[in-house]
VEXTORVO-372469 format. One line per 5 residues: number of its first residue (from 1); their letters; for each residue x, y, z of N, C-alpha, C. Coordinates in steps of 0.1 Angstrom, whole numbers. Example, Ala and Ser with C-alpha at 12.3 -4.5 7.8 and 13.67 -1.06 7.14 Angstrom:
# VEXTORVO-372469
1	AS	132/-57/78/123/-45/78/132/-33/78; 128/-22/71/137/-11/71/129/0/79
***
This chain:
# VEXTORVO-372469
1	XXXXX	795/556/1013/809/560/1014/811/569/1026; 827/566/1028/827/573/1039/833/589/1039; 832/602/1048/838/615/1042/845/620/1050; 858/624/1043/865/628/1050/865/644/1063; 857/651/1053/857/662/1063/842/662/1072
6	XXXXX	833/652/1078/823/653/1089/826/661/1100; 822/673/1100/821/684/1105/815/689/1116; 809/692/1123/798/695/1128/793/710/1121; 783/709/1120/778/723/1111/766/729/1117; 764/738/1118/752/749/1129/738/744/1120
11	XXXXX	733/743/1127/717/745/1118/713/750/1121; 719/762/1109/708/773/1107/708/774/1093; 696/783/1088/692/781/1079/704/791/1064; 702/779/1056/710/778/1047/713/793/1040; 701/797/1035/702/810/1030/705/822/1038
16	XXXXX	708/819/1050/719/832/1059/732/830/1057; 738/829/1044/750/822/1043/757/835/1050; 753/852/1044/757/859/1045/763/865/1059; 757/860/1067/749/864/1080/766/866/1089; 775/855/1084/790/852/1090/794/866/1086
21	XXXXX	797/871/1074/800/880/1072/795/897/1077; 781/894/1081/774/907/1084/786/915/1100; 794/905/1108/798/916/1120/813/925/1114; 810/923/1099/823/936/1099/812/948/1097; 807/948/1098/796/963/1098/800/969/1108
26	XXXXX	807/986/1109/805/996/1116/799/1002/1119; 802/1009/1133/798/1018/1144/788/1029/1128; 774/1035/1131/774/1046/1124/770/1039/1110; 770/1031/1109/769/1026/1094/749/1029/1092; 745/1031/1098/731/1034/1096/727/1051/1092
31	XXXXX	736/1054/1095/734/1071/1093/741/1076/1080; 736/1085/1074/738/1090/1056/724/1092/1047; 730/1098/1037/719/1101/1029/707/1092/1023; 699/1093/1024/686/1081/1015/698/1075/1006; 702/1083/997/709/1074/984/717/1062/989
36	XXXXX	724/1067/1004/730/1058/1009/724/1042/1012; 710/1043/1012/702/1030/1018/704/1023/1010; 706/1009/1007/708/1000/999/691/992/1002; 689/994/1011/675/985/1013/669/991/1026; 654/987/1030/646/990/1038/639/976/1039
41	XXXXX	636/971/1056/628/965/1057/623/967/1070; 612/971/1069/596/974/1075/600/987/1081; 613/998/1067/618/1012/1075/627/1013/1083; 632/998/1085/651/996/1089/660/1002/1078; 666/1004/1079/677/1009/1070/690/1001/1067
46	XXXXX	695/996/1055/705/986/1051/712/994/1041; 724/1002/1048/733/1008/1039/741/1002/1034; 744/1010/1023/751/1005/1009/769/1003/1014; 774/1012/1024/776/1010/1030/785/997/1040; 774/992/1044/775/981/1050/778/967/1040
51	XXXXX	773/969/1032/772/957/1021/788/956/1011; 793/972/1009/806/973/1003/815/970/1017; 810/971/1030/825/967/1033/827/951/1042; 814/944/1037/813/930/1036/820/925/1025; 816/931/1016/823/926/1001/839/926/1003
56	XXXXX	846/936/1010/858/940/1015/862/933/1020; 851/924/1031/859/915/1045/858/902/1035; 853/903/1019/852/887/1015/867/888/1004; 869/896/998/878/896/993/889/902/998; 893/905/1008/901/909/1017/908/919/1012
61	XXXXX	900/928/1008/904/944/1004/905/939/992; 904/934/978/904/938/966/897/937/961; 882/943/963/873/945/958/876/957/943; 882/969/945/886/969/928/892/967/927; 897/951/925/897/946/914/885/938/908
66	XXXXX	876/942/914/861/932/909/861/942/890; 853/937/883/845/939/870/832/947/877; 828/955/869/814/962/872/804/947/872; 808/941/868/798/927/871/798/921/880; 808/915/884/815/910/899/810/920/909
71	XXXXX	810/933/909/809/939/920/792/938/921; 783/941/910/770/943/912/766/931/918; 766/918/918/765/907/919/769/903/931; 782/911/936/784/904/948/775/916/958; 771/928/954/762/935/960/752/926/967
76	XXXXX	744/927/956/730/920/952/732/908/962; 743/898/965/740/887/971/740/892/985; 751/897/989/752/904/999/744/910/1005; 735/913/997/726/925/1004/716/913/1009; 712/906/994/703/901/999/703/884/1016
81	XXXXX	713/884/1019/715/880/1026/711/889/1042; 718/897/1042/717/912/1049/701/917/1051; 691/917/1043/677/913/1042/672/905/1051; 673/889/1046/672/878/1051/677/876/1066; 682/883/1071/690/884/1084/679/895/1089
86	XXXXX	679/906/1086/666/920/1090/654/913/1095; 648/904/1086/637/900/1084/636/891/1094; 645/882/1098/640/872/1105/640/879/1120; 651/886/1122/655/892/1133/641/899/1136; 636/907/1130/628/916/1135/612/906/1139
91	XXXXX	612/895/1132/607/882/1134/610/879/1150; 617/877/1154/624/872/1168/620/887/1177; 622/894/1174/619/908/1183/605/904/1184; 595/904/1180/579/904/1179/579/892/1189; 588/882/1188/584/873/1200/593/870/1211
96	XXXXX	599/884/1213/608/887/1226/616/875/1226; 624/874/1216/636/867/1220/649/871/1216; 647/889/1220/662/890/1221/669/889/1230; 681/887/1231/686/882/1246/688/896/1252; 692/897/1263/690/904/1274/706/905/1272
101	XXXXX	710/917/1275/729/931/1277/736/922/1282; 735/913/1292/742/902/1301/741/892/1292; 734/888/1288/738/875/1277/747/877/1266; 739/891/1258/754/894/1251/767/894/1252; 768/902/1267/785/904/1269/789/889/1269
106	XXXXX	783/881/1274/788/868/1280/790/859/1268; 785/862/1256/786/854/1243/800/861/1233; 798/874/1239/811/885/1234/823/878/1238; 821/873/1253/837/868/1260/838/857/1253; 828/850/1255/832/836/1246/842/837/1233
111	XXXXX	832/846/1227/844/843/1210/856/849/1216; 859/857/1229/867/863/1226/879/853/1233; 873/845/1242/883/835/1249/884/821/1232; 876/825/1226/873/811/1214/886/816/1206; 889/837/1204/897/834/1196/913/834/1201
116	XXXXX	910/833/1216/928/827/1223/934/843/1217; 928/853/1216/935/865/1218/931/876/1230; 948/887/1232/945/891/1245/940/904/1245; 932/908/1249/922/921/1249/928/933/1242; 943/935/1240/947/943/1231/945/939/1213
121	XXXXX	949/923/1212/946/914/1199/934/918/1199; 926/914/1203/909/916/1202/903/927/1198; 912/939/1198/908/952/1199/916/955/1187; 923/952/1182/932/949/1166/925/947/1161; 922/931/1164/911/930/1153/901/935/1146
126	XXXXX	894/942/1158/881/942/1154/887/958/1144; 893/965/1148/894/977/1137/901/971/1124; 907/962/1123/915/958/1110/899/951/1104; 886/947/1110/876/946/1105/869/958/1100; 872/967/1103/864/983/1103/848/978/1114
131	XXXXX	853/974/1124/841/973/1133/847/975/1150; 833/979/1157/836/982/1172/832/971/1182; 832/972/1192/823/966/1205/813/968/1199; 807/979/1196/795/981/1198/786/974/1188; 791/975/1174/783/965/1165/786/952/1165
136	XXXXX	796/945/1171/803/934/1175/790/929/1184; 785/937/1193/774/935/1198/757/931/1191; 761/942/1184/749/939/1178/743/934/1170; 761/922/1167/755/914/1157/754/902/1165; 758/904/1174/758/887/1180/744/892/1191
141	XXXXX	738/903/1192/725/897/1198/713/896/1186; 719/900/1172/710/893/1162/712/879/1160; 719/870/1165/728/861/1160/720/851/1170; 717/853/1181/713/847/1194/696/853/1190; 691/862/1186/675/861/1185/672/855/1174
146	XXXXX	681/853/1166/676/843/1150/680/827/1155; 687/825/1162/690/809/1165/680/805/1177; 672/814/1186/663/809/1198/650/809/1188; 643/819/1180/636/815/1168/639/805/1162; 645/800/1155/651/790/1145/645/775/1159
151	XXXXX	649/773/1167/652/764/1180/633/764/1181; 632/775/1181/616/774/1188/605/770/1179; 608/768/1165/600/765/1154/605/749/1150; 619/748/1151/621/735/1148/624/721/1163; 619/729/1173/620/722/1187/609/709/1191
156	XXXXX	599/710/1180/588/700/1185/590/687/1174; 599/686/1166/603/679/1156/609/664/1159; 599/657/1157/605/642/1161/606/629/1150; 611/622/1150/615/611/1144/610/595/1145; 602/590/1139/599/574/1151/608/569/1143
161	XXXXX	606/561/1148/615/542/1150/610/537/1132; 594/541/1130/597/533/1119/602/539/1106; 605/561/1107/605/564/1099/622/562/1096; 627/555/1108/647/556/1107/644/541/1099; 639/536/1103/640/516/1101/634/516/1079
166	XXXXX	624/526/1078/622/529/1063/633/531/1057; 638/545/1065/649/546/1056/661/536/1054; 662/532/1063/675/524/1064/670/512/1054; 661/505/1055/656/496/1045/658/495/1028; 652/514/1027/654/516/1016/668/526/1011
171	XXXXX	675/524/1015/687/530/1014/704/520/1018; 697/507/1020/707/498/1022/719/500/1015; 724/503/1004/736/503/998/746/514/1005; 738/523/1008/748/536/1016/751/530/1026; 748/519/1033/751/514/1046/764/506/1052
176	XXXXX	774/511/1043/791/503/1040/801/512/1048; 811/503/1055/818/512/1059/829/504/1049; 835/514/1041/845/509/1029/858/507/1036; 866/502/1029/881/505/1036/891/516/1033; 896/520/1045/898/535/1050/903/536/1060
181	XXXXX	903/552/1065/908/553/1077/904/570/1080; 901/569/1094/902/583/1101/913/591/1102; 908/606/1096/921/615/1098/920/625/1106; 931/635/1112/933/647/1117/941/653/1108; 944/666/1109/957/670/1104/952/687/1106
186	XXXXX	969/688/1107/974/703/1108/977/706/1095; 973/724/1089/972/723/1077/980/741/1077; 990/740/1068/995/756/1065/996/755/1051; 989/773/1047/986/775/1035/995/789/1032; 1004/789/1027/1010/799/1015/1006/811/1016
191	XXXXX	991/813/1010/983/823/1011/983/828/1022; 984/842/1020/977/854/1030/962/853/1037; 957/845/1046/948/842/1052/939/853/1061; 949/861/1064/945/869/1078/941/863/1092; 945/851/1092/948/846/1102/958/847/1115
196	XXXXX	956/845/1130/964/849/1134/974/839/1135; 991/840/1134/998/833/1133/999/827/1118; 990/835/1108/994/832/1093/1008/835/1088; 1008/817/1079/1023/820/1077/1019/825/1057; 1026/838/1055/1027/843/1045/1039/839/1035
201	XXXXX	1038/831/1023/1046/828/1013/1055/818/1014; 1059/809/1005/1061/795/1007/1075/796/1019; 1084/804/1019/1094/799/1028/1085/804/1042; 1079/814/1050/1075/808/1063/1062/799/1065; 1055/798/1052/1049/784/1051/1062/769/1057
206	XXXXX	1072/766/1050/1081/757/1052/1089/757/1066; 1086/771/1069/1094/772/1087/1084/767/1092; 1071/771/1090/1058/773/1101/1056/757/1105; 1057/750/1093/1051/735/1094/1059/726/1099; 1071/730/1097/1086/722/1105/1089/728/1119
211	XXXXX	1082/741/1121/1086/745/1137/1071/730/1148; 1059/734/1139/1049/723/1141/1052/714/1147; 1056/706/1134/1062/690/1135/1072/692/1147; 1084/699/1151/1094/697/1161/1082/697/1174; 1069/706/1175/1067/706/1185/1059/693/1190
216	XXXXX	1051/687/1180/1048/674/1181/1057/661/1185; 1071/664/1179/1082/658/1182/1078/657/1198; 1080/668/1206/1087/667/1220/1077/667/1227; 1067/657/1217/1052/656/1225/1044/666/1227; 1041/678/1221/1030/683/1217/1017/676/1219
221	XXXXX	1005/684/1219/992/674/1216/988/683/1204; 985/671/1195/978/674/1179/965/682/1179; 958/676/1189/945/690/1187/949/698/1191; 953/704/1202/956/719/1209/970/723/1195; 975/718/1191/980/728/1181/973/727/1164
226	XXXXX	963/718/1164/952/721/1153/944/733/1157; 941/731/1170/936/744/1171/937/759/1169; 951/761/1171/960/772/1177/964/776/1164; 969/765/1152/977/768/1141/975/766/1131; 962/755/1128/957/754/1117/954/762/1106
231	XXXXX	960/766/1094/950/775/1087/940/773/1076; 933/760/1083/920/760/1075/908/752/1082; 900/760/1078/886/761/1087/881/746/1089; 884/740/1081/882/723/1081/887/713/1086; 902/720/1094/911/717/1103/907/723/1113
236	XXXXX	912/732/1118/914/735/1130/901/735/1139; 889/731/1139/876/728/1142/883/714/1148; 873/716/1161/874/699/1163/889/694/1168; 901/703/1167/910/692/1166/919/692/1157; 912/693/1146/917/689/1127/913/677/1126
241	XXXXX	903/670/1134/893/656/1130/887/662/1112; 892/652/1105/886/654/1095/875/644/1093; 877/635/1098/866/621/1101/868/609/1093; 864/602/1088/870/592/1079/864/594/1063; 877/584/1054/871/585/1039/877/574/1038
246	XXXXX	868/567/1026/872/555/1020/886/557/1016; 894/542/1010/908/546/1003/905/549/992; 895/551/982/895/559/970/892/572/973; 880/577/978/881/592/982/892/597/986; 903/591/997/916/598/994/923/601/985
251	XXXXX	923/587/977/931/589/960/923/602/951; 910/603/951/905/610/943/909/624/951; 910/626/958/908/641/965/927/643/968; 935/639/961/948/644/956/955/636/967; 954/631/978/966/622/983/976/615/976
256	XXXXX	983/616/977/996/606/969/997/593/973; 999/585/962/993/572/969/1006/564/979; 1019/567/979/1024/565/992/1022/564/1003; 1015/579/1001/1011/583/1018/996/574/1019; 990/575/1011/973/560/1015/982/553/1017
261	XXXXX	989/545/1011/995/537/1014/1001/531/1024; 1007/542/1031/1013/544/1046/1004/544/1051; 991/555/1054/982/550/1062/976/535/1064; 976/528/1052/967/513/1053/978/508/1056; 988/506/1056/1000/499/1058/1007/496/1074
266	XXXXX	1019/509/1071/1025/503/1089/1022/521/1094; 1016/530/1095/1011/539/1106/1003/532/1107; 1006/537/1126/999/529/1133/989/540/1140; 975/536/1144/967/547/1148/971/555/1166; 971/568/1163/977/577/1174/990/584/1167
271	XXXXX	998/579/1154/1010/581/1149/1004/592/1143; 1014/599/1134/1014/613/1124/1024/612/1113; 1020/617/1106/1031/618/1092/1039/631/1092; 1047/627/1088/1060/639/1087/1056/654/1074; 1055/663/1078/1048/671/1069/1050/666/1053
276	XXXXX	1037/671/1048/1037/666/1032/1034/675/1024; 1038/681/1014/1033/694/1004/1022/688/994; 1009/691/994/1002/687/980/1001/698/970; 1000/694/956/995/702/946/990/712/945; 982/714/961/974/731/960/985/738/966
281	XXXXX	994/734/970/1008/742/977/1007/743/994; 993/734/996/996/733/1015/1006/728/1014; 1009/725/1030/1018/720/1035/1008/709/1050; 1008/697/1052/1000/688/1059/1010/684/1066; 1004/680/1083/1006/669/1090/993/662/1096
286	XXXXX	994/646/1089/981/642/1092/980/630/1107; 974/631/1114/976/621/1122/965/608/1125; 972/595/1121/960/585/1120/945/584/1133; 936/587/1131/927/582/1145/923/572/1138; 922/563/1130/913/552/1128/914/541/1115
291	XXXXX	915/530/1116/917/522/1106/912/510/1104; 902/511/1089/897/499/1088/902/494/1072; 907/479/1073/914/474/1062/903/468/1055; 890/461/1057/880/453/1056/866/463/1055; 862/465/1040/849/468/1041/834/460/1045
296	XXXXX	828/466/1055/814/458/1055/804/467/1064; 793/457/1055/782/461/1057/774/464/1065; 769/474/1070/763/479/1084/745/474/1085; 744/473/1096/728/466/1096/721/476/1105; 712/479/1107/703/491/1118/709/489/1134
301	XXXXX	718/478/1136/722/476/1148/736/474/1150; 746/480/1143/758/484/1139/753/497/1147; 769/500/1157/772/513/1161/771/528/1155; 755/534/1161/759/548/1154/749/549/1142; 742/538/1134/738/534/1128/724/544/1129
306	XXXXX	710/536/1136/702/547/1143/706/563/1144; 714/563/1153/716/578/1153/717/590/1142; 728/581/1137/728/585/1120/720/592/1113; 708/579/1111/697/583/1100/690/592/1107; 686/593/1122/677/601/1130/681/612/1125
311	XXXXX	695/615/1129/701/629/1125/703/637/1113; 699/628/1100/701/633/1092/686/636/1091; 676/628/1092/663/630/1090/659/648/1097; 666/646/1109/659/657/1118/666/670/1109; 679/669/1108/686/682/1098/677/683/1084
316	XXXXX	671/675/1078/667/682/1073/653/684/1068; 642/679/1081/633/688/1085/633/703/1093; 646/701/1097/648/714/1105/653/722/1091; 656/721/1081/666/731/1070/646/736/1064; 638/726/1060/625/728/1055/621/742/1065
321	XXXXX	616/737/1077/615/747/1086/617/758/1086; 630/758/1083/637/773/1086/631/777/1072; 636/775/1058/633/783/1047/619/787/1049; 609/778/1057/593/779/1060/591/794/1066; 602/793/1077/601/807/1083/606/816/1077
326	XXXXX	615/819/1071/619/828/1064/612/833/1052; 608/821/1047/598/827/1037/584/836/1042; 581/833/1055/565/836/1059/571/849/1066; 583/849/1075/586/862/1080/589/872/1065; 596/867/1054/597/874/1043/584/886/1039
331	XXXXX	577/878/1036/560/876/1035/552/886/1042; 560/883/1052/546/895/1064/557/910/1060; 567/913/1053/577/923/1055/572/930/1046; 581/944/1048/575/952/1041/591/957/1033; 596/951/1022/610/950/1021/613/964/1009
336	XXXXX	622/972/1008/629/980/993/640/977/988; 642/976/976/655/975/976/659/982/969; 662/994/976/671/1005/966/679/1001/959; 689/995/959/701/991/954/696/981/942; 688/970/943/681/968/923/678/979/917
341	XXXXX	666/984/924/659/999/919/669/1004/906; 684/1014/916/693/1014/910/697/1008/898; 696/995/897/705/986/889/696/984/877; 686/986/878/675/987/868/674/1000/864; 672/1013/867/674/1022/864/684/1031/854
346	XXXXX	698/1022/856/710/1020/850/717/1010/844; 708/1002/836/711/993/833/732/995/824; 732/1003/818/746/1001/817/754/1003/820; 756/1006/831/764/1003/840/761/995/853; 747/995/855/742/988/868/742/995/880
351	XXXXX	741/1006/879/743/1019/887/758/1019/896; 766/1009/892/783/1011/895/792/1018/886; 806/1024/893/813/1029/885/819/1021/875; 829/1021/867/831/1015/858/842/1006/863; 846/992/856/851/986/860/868/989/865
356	XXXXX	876/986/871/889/993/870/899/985/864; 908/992/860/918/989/854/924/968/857; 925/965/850/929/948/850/916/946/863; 909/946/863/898/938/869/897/922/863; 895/914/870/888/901/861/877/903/857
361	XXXXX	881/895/839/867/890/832/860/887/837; 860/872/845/854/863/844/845/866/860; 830/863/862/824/865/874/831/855/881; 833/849/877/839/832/887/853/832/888; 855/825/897/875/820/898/875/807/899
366	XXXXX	883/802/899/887/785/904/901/783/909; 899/780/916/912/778/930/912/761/932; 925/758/934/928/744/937/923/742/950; 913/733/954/912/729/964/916/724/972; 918/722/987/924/715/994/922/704/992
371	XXXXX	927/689/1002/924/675/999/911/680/1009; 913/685/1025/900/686/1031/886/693/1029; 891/703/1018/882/710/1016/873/702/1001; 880/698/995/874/692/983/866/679/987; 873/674/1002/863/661/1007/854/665/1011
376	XXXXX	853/680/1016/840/686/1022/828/685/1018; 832/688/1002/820/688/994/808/681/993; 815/671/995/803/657/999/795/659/1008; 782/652/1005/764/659/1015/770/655/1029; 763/665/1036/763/662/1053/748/664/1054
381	XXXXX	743/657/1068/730/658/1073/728/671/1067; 733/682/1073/730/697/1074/731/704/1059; 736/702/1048/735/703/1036/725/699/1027; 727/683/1028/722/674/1014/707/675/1014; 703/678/1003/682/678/997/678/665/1005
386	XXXXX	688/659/1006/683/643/1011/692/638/1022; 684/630/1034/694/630/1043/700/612/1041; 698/611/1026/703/595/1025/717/598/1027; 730/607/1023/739/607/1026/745/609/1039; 742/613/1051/742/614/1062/740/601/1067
391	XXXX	729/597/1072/734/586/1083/737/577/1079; 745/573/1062/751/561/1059/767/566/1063; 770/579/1063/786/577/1063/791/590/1079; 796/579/1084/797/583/1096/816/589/1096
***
């Protein structure tokens, strides 16, 4: 089957999920009392600190409202991600591949030209992060010595001819291209994003998406304003290429069936739909790139086909790899973790304050998914235990 949100996704290793969130860390965040240390690796210091005001940048300031449960837990992951990041890094130092003050700055400009804001924005931001230049820095030359490691361990990794032609033999059923169609779309969400140009609450959600559409009207181009206005990470990537899904994966992932309908019908590919409200309270403009009315079956010499399975194969020798190193750099470490210590120590409370007033029960939430984000779900090369999902669905 085919999926709607095909991505392109970094490979790197899975268990740094944390690692996105480590550049709100502050100037000074290393300095404070022992009690302050949340962890030690090989006599680095990982303040506690640092980990509460990741928790901060994930809930976007309402952390009390977490439960003394929620919060210990979201510690504990946090940190231990924040570890996992230490370890590898100090891994990459040992084999001189941090990058050099000039590569940094020049990776700094980048995001900073990536995020289309102007040096005063940029300098907003980063304090509405509780972070500076300076650790902005120094997470992105952690960022760049864990990805040239990562590159340099999984760089000799190759694929033959007969181990693509096995798979494809034995995985013939995944090999359909169903009937469907390729999507884009521009996406505004209700919610408070903290995005820039986030439209907050259903009426400038309703202006935001209709000012959109006029601009598409007068010929606009659909990527350059997926890029610029999208507010979801599954959109505005790429374009808002979401990539193709069969016509039932649309139906199942909340499309209305008019609009399938319209797509398999009379939009025509290069056209757009007039914004649409779904269920989770977006607001969509989707635009057709691609339409197939006829499902069939792909053979090893079908377009894309080869590449495919190569790629999924290689993603996820390269995901083995990486856990390989992280475990063996884990291994040689000399790791503490104050912060269990603590939590064992205190078992009732967990060495946190007590929970606060209307906190949630429950450790978990459940949120209505987008249609893009719910298609995400589905394995990519870079994800799935198995790369049989990948190079069948392109």
């Amino acid at each position: 089957m085919h999926k709607i949100a095909k991505l392109s996704i970094t490979l790197t290793l899975l268990a740094f999920a944390a690692f996105s969130y480590a550049a709100c860390r502050s100037a000074g965040s290393e300095s404070g009392n022992d009690s302050d240390v949340a962890a030690t690796v090989n006599g680095k210091p990982i303040m506690l600190k640092e980990v509460d005001q990741i928790i901060s940048q994930q809930t976007h300031g309402q952390q009390a409202q977490m439960s003394a449960l929620q919060l210990a837990q979201a510690r504990l992951q946090v940190l231990s991600g924040l570890v996992q990041k230490e370890v590898v890094f100090q891994r990459a130092e040992k084999e001189k591949l941090v990058p050099t003050e000039e590569e940094v700055s020049q990776e700094v400009n980048n995001q900073k030209q990536q995020a289309k804001m102007t040096e005063e924005e940029f300098k907003k931001y980063l304090k509405d992060q509780n972070q500076t230049e300076e650790s902005l820095r120094d997470d992105t030359r952690k960022k760049i010595a864990i990805q040239r490691l990562q590159d340099k361990v999984t760089g000799k990794i190759t694929i033959s001819d007969k181990e693509v032609e096995d798979y494809y033999n034995s995985n013939k059923p995944q090999f359909v291209n169903k009937r469907g169609v390729g999507l884009a779309a521009i996406v505004v969400d209700p919610a408070d994003n903290g995005l820039q140009n986030d439209a907050k609450g259903e009426l400038e959600a309703k202006q935001k998406i209709d000012r959109l559409y006029q601009r598409l009207k007068s010929n606009g181009d659909f990527a350059t304003i997926a890029r610029e206005e999208s507010e979801d990470t599954q959109s505005n990537v790429n374009g808002g290429d979401l990539g193709y899904a069969a016509e039932e994966e649309l139906k199942q992932n909340g499309f209305p069936q008019e609009l399938v309908a319209k797509f398999l019908g009379s939009m025509q590919i290069g056209e757009y739909s007039e914004p649409v409200r779904f269920a989770n309270g977006h607001w969509y403009i989707f635009k057709l790139t691609r339409k197939q009315l006829q499902t069939e079956n792909l053979t090893l010499e079908s377009p894309n086909v080869r590449q495919q399975i190569t790629d999924g194969l290689l993603s996820q020798r390269k995901q083995i790899l990486n856990s390989a190193l992280l475990e063996v750099a884990t291994t040689e470490s000399k790791i503490v973790n104050n912060l269990a210590g603590n939590m064992l120590n205190n078992p009732s409370n967990l060495g946190l304050r007590p929970a606060a007033p209307g906190a949630v029960a429950s450790p978990t939430s459940t949120a209505v998914a987008s249609p893009a984000a719910t298609a995400a779900k589905v394995s990519s090369p870079t994800t799935s235990a198995s790369p049989a999902a990948s190079p069948a669905k392109k």
